[in-house]
C-alpha positions in Angstrom: 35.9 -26.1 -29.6 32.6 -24.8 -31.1 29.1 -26.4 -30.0 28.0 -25.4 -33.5 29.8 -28.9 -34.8 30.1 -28.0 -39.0 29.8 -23.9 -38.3 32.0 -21.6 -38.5 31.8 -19.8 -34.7 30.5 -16.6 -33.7 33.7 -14.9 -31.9 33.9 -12.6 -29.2 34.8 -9.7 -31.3 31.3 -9.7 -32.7 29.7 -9.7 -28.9 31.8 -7.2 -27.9 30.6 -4.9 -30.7 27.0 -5.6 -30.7 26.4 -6.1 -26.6 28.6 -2.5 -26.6 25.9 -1.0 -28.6 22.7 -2.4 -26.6 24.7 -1.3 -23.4 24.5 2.3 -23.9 20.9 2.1 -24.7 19.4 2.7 -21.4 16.4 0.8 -21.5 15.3 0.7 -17.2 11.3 -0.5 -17.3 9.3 2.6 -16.7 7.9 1.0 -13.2 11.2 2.2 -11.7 10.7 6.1 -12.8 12.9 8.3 -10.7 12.2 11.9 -11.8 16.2 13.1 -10.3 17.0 10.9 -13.4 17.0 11.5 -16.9 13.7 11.0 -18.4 15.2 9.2 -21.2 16.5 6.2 -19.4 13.3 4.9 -19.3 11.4 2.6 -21.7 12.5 0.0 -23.8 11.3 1.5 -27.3 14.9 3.1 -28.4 16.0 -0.6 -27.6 13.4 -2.1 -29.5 14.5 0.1 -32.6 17.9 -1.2 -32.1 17.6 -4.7 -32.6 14.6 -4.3 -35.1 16.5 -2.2 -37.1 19.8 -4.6 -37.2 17.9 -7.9 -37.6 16.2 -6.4 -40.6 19.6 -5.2 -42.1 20.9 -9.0 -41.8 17.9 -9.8 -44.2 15.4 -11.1 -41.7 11.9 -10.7 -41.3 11.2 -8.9 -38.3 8.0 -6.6 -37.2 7.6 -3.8 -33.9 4.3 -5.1 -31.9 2.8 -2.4 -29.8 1.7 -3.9 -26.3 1.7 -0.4 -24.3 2.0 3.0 -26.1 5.7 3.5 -26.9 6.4 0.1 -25.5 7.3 -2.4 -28.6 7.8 -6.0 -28.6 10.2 -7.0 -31.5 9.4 -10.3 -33.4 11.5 -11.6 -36.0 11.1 -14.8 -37.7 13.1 -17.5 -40.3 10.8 -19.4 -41.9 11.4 -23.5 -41.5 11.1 -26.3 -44.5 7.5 -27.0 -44.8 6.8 -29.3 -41.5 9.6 -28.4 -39.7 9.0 -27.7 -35.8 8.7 -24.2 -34.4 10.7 -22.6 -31.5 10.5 -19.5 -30.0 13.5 -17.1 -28.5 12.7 -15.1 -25.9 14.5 -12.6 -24.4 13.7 -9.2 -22.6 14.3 -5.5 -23.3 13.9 -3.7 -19.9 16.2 -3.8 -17.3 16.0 -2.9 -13.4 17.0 0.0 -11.5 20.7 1.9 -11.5 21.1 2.9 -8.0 24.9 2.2 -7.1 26.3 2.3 -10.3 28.7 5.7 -11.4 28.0 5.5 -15.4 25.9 2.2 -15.8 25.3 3.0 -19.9 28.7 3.5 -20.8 30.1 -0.1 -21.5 33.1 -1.3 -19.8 35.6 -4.3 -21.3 37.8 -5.7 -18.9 39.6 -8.8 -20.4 36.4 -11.0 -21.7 33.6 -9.4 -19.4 31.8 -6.5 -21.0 30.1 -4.9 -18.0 26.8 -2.2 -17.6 23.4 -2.3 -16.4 21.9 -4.9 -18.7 25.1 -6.5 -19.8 24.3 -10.3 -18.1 20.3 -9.4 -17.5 19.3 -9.7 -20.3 21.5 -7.6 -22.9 23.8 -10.6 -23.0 20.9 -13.0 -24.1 19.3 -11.2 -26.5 23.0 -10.8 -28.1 23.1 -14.5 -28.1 19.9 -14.9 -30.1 20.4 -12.3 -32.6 23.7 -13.3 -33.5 22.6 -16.9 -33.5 19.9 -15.7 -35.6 22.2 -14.1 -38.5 24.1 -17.0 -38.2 21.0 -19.5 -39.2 20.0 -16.7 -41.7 23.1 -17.5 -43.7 23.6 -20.9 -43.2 19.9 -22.4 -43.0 17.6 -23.1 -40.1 16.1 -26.6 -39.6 13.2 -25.1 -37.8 10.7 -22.7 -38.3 12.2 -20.1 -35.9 11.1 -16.8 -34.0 12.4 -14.3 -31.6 10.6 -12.3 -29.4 12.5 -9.0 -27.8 9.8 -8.4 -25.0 9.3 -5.4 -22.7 8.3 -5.5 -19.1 9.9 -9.0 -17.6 11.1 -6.8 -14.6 8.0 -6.0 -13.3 4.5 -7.9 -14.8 5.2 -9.7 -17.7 3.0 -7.7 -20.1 5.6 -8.1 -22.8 5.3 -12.2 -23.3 1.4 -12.3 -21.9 1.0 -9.8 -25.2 2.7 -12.4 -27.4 1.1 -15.4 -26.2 -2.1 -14.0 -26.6 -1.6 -13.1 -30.3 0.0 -16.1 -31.4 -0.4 -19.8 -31.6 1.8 -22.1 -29.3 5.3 -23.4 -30.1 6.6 -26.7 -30.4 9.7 -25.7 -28.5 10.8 -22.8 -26.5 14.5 -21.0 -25.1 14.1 -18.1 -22.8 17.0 -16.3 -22.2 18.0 -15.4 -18.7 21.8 -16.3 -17.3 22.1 -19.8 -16.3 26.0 -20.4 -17.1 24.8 -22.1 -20.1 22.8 -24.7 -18.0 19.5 -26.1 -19.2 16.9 -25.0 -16.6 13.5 -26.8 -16.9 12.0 -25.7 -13.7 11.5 -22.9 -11.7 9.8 -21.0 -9.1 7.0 -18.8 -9.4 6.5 -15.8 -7.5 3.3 -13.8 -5.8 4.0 -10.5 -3.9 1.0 -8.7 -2.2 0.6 -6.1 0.6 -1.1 -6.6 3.7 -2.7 -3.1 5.6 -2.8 -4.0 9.5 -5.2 -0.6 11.0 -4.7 -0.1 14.7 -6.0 3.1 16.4 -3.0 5.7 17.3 -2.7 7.2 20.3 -0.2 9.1 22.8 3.0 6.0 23.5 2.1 7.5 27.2 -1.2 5.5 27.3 -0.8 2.7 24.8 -3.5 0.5 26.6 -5.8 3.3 25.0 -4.5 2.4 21.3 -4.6 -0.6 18.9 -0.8 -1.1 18.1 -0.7 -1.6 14.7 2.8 -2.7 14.9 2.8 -5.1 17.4 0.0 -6.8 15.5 1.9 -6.9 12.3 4.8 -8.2 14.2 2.6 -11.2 15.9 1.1 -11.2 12.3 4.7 -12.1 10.6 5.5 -14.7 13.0 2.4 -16.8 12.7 3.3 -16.9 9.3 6.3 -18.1 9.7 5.5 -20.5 12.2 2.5 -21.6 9.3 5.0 -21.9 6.4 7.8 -24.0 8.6 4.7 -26.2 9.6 3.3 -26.5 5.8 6.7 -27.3 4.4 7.0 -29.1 1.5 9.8 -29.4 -1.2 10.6 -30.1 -4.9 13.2 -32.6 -6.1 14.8 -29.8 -8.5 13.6 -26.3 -6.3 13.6 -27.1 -3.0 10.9 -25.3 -0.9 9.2 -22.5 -0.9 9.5 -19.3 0.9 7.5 -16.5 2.2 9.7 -13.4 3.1 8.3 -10.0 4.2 10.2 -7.5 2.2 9.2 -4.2 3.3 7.1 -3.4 6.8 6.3 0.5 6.9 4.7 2.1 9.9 4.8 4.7 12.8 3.6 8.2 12.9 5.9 9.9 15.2 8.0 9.3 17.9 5.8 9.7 20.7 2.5 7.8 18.7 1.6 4.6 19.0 1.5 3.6 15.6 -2.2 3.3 13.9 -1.5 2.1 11.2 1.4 -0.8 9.4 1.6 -2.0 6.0 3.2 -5.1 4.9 4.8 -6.3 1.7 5.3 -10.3 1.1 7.3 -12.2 -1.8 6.0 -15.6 -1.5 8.1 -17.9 -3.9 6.1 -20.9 -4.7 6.6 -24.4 -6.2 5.0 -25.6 -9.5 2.2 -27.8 -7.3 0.5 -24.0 -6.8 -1.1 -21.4 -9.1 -0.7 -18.1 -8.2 -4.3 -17.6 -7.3 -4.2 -21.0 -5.0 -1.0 -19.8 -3.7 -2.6 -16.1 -2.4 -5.7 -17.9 -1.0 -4.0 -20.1 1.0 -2.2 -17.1 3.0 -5.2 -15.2 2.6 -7.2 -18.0 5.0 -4.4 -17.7 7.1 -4.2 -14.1 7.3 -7.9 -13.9 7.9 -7.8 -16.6 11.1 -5.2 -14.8 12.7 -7.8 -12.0 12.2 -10.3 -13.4 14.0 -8.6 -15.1 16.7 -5.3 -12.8 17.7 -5.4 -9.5 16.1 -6.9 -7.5 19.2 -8.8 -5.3 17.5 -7.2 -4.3 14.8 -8.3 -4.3 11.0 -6.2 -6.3 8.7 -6.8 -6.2 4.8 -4.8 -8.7 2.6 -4.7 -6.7 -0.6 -4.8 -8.8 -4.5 -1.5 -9.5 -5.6 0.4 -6.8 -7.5 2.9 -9.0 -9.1 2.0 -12.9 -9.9 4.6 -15.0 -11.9 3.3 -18.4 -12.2 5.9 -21.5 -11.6 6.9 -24.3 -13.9 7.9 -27.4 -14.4 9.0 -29.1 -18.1 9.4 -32.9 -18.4 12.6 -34.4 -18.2 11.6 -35.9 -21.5 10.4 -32.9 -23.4 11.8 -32.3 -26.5 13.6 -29.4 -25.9 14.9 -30.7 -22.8 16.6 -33.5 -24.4 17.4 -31.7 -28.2 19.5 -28.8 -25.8 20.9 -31.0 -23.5 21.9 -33.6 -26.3 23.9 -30.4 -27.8 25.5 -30.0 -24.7 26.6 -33.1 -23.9 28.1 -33.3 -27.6 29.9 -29.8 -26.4 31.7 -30.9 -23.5 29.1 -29.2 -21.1 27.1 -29.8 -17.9 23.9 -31.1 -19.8 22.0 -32.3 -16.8 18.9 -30.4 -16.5 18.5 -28.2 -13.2 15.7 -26.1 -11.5 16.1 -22.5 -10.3 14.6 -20.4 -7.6 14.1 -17.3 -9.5 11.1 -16.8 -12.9 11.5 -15.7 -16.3 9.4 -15.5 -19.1 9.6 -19.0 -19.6 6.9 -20.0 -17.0 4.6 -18.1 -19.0 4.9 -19.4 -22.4 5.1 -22.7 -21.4 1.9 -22.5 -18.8 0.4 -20.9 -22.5 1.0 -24.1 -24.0 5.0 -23.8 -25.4 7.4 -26.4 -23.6 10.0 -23.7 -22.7 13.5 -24.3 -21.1 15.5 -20.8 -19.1 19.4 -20.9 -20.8 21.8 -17.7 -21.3 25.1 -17.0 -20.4 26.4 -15.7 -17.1 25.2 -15.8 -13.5 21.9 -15.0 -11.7 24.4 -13.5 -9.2 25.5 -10.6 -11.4 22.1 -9.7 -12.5 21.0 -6.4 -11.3 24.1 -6.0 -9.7 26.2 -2.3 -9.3 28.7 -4.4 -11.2 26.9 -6.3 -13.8 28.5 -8.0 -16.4 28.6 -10.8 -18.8 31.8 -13.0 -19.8 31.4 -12.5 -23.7 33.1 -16.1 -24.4 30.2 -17.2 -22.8 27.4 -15.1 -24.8 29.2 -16.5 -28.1 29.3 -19.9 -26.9 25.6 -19.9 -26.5 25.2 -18.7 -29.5 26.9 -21.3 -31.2 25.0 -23.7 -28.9 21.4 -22.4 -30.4 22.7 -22.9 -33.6 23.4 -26.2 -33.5 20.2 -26.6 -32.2 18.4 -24.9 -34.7 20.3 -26.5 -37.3 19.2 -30.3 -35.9 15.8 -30.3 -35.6 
């Protein structure tokens, strides 16, 4: 049975066809650049053309917003009755790295799972809106509606940061990331900074005449484990958060004590935090340790290179309840959850936009050498938005 009660449904076939076609579009954000592969994986732009150019041939309005050079955002709007609520769609262009995967552009059907880099993260999604989109084209939208096809979600956001910035709040917002169709209205945000720990190198013969930049790091990472497990704290819907050193890089040679170790943190934080708040409270941390254990050695936090900012929507928001009403009136699980990972969503709605995370598939299979999306699902979603678009 359809969610879209009084609508004809959007079928698989039509998926298939469409999320095909964005498949073989490589579209890997240009932060990844690997010159062994071809040049023309990279960007989101021949993307962007794709879905501006088939929105516009379903009749609706839709314009190409520069935010870097050659690096689009596509907006495409269906104008509402006079008073009618807005909502944004929001979904993302770029995709991760390909490592591991034999031909990741050339779309794979297996039964009702269309696999490919991109298929479930976030090909599958944006599939969902724009077919949910043509749908409300045809058959009348009960809100004043836009979707955003952003670049740069992978890596610093500069695709919805853009948008934001040039355009008024909404009234309600639907970011697509894989959720298994569940209404997320929380989630955790996420800093990642390098720390630079300085010894002095010497000959591994003599170490007592060296500064092991190492060992210090090593001492370094436990305190702040020992901090985090004594700060603890936890959300009802997240859980806690984390701090996790995800690369450690040092040594000169063999027979050299190392001078020198640099230290790369993902620190996934609850909605009680800003980013900023969230840094400076490792960053006094960091800087006792400094002073009290650090034997000599130089240790620079650096400023964050990635900050994605946390959120948390009321329960009684009204996109939480419109979407989980439709749900519930589907048959599905319409109890709204929280999630570790961040999307777009944290953004518009810490710009103002009450924004819930919902697509189809799992987190799991994102960025996976065996991505894919269940296209059953993607269709089902669709059908979902347009009820919801249609009852406003």
């Amino acid at each position: 049975m359809s969610a879209a009660a009084g609508h004809d449904c959007i079928e698989p076939q039509e998926v298939a066809s469409l999320l095909s076609a964005m498949v073989s579009i490589p579209s890997i954000n240009p932060d990844f650049l690997q010159p062994s592969l071809p040049s023309g994986w990279f960007g989101e732009a021949k993307l962007a053309t794709f879905i501006a150019d088939w929105l516009s041939r379903e009749g609706i309005e839709v314009a190409m917003e520069e935010v870097l050079p050659g690096r689009p955002n596509v907006v495409a709007h269906l104008r509402g009755r006079p008073g009618a609520p807005s909502m944004i769609w929001e979904g993302h262009t770029d995709t991760v790295q390909v490592e591991g995967m034999a031909s990741p552009f050339q779309p794979r059907i297996e039964g009702t799972r269309i696999y490919g880099r991109g298929s479930v993260d976030d090909k599958g999604c944006l599939a969902m809106f724009m077919l949910g989109m043509r749908a409300l084209k045809r058959r009348g939208c009960g809100c004043d509606l836009t979707f955003v096809a952003a670049i740069d979600e992978e890596t610093t956001f500069r695709g919805v940061q853009h948008h934001v910035r040039a355009h008024q709040p909404y009234d309600l917002g639907v970011a697509g990331e894989p959720t298994s169709l569940a209404v997320v209205r929380a989630c955790k945000g996420v800093i990642r900074w390098v720390i630079d720990v300085r010894g002095r190198a010497g000959h591994a013969s003599k170490p007592e005449d060296s500064i092991d930049a190492l060992a210090v790091a090593a001492d370094l990472l436990h305190h702040l484990r020992g901090y985090i497990r004594a700060t603890d704290r936890t959300h009802p819907l997240l859980g806690r958060r984390s701090l996790t050193c995800t690369l450690m890089q040092a040594g000169e040679g063999a027979n050299t004590v190392p001078g020198h170790a640099s230290l790369t943190f993902d620190f996934r934080t609850l909605p009680d935090q800003t980013g900023d708040e969230a840094w400076q409270e490792i960053a006094d941390v960091v800087n006792a340790f400094a002073r009290g254990h650090a034997a000599g050695a130089d240790i620079l936090m650096q400023a964050p290179f990635v900050d994605s900012v946390s959120m948390e929507v009321s329960r009684d928001a009204r996109i939480v309840r419109e979407l989980s009403a439709v749900l519930a009136k589907a048959g599905l699980p319409h109890e709204a959850i929280g999630v570790p990972f961040g999307s777009d969503a944290s953004k518009l709605t810490r710009a103002g936009t009450p924004t819930v995370i919902f697509g189809p598939g799992r987190i799991e299979q994102a960025h996976a050498a065996d991505e894919h999306v269940d296209m059953e699902e993607v269709a089902r979603g669709a059908d979902i938005l347009v009820s919801l678009a249609s009852g406003l």
